[in-house]
C-alpha positions in Angstrom: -19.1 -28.1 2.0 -18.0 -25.2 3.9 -19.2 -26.1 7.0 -21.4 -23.9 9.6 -19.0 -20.7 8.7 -20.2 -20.2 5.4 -22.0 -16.9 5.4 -18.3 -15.8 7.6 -16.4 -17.7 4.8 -18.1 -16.0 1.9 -18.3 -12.5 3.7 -14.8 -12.4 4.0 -13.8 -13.7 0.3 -16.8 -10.7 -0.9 -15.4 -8.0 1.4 -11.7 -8.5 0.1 -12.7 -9.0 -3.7 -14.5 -5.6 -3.9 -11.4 -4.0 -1.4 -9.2 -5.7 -3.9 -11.2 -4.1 -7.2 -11.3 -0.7 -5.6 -8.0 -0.2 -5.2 -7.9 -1.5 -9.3 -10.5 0.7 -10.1 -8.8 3.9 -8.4 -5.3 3.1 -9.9 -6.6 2.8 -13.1 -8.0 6.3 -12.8 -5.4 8.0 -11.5 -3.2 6.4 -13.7 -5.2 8.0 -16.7 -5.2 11.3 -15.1 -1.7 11.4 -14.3 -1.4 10.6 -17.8 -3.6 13.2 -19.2 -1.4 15.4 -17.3 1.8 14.4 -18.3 0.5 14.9 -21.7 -0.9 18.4 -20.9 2.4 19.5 -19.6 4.3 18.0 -23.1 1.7 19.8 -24.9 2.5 23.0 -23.0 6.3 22.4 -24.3 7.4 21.5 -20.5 9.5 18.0 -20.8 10.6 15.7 -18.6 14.3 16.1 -17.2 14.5 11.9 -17.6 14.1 12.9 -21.1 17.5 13.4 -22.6 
């Protein structure tokens, strides 16, 4: 079906899906950490100046 590049073919769809699900992965955390310190700061009674 995919000819006599397969193993390239398939290499190159692996190699970008786990590229692709790093950089997921690593927003995702630092999305919760930026979070958790967003909420630290608010906690600490420092607001945001968007925050009319």
């Amino acid at each position: 079906m995919l000819g006599p590049f397969a193993g390239y073919i398939v290499a190159a769809y692996a190699a970008t899906a786990l590229v692709v699900g790093g950089l997921v992965a690593w927003l995702v955390t630092d999305g919760r950490k930026y979070t958790r310190a967003l909420a630290d700061l608010e906690a600490r009674g420092i607001k945001r100046r968007s925050a009319a």
